[in-house]
N, C-alpha and C positions, 0 to 999 in steps of 0.2 A: 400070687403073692398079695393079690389086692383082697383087703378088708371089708365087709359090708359097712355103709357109713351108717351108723347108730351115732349113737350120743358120744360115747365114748371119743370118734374121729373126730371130734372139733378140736383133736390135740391136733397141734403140728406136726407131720411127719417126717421123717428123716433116713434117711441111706449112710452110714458110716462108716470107712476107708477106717480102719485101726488096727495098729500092733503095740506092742511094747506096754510097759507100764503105763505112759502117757496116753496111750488108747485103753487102759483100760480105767486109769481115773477118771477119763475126760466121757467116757462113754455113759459112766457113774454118774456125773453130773448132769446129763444129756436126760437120765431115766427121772433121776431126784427132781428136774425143771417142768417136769412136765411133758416130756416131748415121746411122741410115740414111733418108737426106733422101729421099722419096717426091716428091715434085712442090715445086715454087717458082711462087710467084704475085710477080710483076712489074710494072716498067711499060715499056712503046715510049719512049728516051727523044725528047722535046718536040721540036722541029723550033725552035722559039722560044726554047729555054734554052739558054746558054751550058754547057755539059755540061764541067764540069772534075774530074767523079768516075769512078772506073769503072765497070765492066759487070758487073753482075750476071747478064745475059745471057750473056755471054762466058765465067764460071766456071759457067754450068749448062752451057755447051757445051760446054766444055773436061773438065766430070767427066761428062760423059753425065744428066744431071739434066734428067727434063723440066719443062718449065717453060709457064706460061700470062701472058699479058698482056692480061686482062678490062678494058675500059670503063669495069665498072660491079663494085664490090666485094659488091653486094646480089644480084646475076643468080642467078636459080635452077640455073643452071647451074655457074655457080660453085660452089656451094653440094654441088650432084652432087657434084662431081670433088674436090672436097676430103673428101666422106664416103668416094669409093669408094677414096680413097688411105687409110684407116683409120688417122690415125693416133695415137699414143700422145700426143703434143705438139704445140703447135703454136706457133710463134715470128712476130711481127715487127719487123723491123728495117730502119727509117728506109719502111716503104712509106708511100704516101700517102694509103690511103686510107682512111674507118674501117670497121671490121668490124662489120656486124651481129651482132644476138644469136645468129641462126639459125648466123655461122659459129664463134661463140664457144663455143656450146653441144657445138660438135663432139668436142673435146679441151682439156683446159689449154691456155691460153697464156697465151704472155710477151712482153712490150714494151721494148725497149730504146729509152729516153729520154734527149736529151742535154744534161741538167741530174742538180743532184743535187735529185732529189722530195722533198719537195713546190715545191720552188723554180723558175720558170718553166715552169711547163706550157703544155703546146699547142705552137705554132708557133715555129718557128725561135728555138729556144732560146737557141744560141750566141748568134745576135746579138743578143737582147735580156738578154740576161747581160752581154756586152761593153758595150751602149748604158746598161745600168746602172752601170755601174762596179764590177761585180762583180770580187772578187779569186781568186775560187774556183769551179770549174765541176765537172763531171764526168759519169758515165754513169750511169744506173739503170739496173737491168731490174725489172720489176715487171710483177705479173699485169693480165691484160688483163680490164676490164670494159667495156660500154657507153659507160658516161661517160671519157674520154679522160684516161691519166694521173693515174687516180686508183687506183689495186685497190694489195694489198701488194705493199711494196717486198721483191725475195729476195737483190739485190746492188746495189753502188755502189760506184766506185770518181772518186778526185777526183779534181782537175789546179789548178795556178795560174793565174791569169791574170794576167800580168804588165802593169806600165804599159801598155807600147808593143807589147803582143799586139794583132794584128787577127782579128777573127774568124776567117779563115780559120786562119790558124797556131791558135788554138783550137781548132777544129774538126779538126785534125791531131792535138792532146792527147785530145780527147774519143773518138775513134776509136781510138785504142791504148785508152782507158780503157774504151770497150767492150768489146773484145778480153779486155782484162786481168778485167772481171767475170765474163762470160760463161763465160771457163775457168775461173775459181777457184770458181765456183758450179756449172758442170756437172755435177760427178760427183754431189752432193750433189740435185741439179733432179731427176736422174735415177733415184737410189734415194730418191725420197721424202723427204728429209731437208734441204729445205732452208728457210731461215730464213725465216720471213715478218714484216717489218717494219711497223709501222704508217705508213700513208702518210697523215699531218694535212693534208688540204684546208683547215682555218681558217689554215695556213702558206702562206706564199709569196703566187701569184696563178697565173690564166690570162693567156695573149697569144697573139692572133692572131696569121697570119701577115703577111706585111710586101711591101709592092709597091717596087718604086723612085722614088715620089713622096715617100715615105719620110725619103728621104735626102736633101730640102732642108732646107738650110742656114738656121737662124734668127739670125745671125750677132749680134744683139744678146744672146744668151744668152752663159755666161760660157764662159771656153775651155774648162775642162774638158769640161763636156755636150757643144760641139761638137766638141770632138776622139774624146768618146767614139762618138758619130755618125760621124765617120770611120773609126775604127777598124771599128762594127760594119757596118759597109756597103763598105770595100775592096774593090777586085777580090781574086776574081774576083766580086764581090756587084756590083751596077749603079754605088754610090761614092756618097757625100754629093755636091754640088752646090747652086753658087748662079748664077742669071742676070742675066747684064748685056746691055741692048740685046738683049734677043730671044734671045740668045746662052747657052747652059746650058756651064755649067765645073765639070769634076769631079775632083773631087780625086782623084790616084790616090795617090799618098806623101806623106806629112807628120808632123811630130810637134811637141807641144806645147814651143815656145819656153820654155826653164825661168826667164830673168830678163828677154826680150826685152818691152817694153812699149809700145806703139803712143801714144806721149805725141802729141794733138791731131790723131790719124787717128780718121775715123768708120769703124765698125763696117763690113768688107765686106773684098774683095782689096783688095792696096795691093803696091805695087813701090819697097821700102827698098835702096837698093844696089845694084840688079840684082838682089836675090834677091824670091819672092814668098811673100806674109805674108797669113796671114787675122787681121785684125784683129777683137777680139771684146767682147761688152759688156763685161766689167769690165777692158777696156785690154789684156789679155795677147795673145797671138800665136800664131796653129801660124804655122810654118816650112814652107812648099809645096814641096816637091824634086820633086814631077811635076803638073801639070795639063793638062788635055786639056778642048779643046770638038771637037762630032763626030769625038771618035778620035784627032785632031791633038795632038800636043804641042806648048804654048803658051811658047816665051820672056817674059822678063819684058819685054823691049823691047816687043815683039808686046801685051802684057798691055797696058802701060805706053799705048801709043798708041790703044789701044782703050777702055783708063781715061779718058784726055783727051778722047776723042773723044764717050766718052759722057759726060761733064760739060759740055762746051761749050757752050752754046743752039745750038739746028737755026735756019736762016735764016728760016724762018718767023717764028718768035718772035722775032727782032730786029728785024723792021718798024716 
């Protein structure tokens, strides 16, 4: 892996940990700065995952960067092939997996996180950002230690998160906002001069990451919380959901009803007009403009008759 040092090597060199869009912006910036990317550690994407990012795969091909996709982030091997790439830096951004000490010890590195630190750390930040009701998100980079999302912060940069943001469209802001860190901090990363910020762990919290069981619907809770639930869970994320008759319904678009009030509807879908309504504990409303059960979009007619039909007693029960 190692380079003859020419003229050329008086670039910084670097080993980068990346998946997702934000690995592959931030790897963009990494080439645009100057810096000469020695090897990329990766993942195979999932055969099981809905893949609506790009290829970090595809920009080491496309700039001749080689590139590994290990199993396991602990393998000895691993471990090799990143010392023999020697480098000056080491970066990751959005990989999955965590890094040993053994690889940590090798060069600095930096972690770009997508919140602003100390605030949601861990797993899938955006959406438990949005599922809070947060107004404000954005990117960290900060040094990598052991313990996840804790070491100094050296950049950040925010975004809003508006009412009627879903995660994803977040997670659109948060990606430029790494972009936008990354290069305003670079030159400074690079000659030594860059800021280290206290990262207060008694702030914020950790969160797990989040499965699609997730995103059932507690429909007695008040709209707010459930709409924030839809928002942070929208396609392309698996989507809030609630079951009727066996039958699972997921919300793909909707938004909180600003004066709409469910007077003498119980908590759950309800079909007002031909339009469909999730009625919610404290009476308020989302407005449903797409639902789907297995993939299907459901009219409110369709809804409507499947509502009755699950209210009615089964013949059994009328003996």
């Amino acid at each position: 892996m190692n380079k003859h040092h020419d003229a050329q090597d008086a670039r910084p060199r670097a080993v980068v940990f990346a998946y997702h869009n934000v690995g592959v912006r931030c790897l963009k910036v990494l080439l645009a700065g100057g810096v000469d990317v020695a090897l990329v550690v990766t993942h195979e994407d999932s055969a099981g995952e809905n893949i609506w990012f790009e290829s970090v795969i595809s920009l080491c091909q496309a700039e001749g960067i080689p590139y590994l996709t290990p199993s396991d982030a602990r393998s000895p091997e691993l471990l090799a092939q990143v010392r023999a790439a020697q480098p000056d830096l080491m970066f990751s951004f959005y990989y999955r997996y965590m890094l040993p000490a053994e690889l940590l010890a090798v060069a600095p590195a930096y972690n770009m996180h997508g919140s602003l630190l100390p605030e949601f750390r861990g797993r899938a930040p955006v959406n438990w950002a949005v599922l809070h009701g947060a107004t404000v998100t954005g990117a960290s980079l900060h040094e990598m230690t052991v313990k996840p999302d804790a070491g100094a912060i050296v950049a950040q940069m925010e975004v809003p998160i508006l009412p009627d943001d879903t995660a994803h469209e977040v997670f659109g802001k948060v990606q430029v906002a790494a972009e936008q860190a990354l290069w305003r901090v670079l030159p400074s990363l690079l000659d030594g001069t860059a800021p280290r910020l206290h990262n207060d762990l008694r702030q914020g919290g950790y969160f797990g990451g989040r499965k699609p069981e997730d995103g059932r619907i507690d429909w007695n809770q008040p709209a707010q919380q459930v709409y924030n639930l839809h928002r942070a869970v929208a396609p392309p994320y698996p989507g809030a959901f609630t079951e009727i008759g066996g039958v699972r319904y997921v919300i793909e678009r909707a938004r909180l009803a600003a004066n709409l009030v469910g007077i003498g509807l119980p908590p759950g879908l309800a079909v007002v007009d031909d339009g469909i309504f999730g009625v919610c504990g404290d009476g308020r409303m989302l407005t449903i403009f797409s639902l789907t059960a297995d993939g299907l979009a459901i009219t409110p007619a369709q809804l409507q008759a499947r509502l009755a039909a699950a209210a009615s007693p089964s013949p059994e029960n009328t003996q």
